[in-house]
C-alpha positions in Angstrom: 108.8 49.3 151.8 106.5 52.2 151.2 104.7 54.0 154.1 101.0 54.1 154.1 100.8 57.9 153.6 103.4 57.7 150.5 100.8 55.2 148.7 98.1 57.3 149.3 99.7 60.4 147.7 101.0 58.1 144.7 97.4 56.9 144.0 96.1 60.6 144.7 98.4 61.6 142.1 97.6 59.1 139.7 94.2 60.2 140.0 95.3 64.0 139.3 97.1 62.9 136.2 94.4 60.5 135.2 91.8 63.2 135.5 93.8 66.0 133.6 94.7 63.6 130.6 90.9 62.8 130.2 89.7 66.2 130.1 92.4 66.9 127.8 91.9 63.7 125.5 87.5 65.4 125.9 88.8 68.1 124.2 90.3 66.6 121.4 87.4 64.4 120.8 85.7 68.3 121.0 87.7 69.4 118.2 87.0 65.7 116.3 84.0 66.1 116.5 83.7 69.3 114.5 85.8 67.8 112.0 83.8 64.9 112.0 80.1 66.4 111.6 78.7 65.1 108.9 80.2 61.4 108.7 79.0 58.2 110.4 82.0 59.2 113.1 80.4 61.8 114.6 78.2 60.0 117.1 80.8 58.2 118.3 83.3 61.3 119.2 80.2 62.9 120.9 80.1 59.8 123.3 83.4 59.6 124.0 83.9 63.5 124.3 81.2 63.5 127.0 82.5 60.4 128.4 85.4 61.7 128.9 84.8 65.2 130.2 82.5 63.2 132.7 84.3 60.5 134.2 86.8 63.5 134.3 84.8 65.1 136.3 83.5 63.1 139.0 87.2 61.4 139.3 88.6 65.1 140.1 85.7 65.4 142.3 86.6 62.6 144.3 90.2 63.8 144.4 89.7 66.9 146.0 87.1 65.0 148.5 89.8 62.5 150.2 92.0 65.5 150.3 89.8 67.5 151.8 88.3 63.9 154.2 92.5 64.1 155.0 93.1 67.7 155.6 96.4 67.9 154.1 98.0 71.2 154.4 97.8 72.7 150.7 100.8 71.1 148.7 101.4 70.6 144.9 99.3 67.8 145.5 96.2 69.6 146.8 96.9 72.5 143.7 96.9 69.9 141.2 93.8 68.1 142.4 91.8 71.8 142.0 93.5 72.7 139.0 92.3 69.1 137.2 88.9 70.0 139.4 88.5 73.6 137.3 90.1 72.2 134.4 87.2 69.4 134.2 84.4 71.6 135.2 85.1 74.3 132.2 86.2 71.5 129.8 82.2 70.5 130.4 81.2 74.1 129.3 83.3 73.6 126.3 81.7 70.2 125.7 78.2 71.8 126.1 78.9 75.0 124.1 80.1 73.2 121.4 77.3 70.7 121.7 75.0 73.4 121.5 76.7 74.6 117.9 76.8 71.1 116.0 73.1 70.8 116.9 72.4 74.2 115.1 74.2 72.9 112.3 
């Protein structure tokens, strides 16, 4: 049986990958959505691009809170958790700056 504290750090490192794979999978709804301007597709890729980046967001935000709630000396764990928490916050610049472009357009 698995301890306590080695299901804690599977599910905080589900969350770490979970988090990183949706800010990348915002960024490639970024670049679809250039691609996709002017067609009927293009609404949809901006939800789901700032879905994405979002949810990405606030679950790498979470992360980093129960490790911080847990004070776990820093780890790969901990790095990965603030990487997917930097990674997230400048994929939503990207989503905005980008937003800010297809509207000129």
């Amino acid at each position: 049986m698995m301890s306590t504290i080695d299901q804690q750090e599977k599910m905080l490192s589900n969350r770490t990958i979970i988090s990183l794979g949706l800010v990348f999978s915002a960024l490639i709804f970024s670049v679809a959505s250039f691609l996709l301007t002017f067609t009927g597709f293009y609404y949809v890729t901006v939800i789901l691009k700032w879905g994405a980046g979002l949810t990405a967001l606030a679950l790498a935000f979470h992360t980093v809170n129960i490790l911080r709630k847990k004070n776990l000396e820093p780890s790969t764990l901990t790095q990965a958790a603030y990487a997917s928490l930097t990674l997230s916050v400048l994929c939503l610049s990207w989503l905005l700056g980008t937003s800010i472009v297809l509207a000129v357009l």
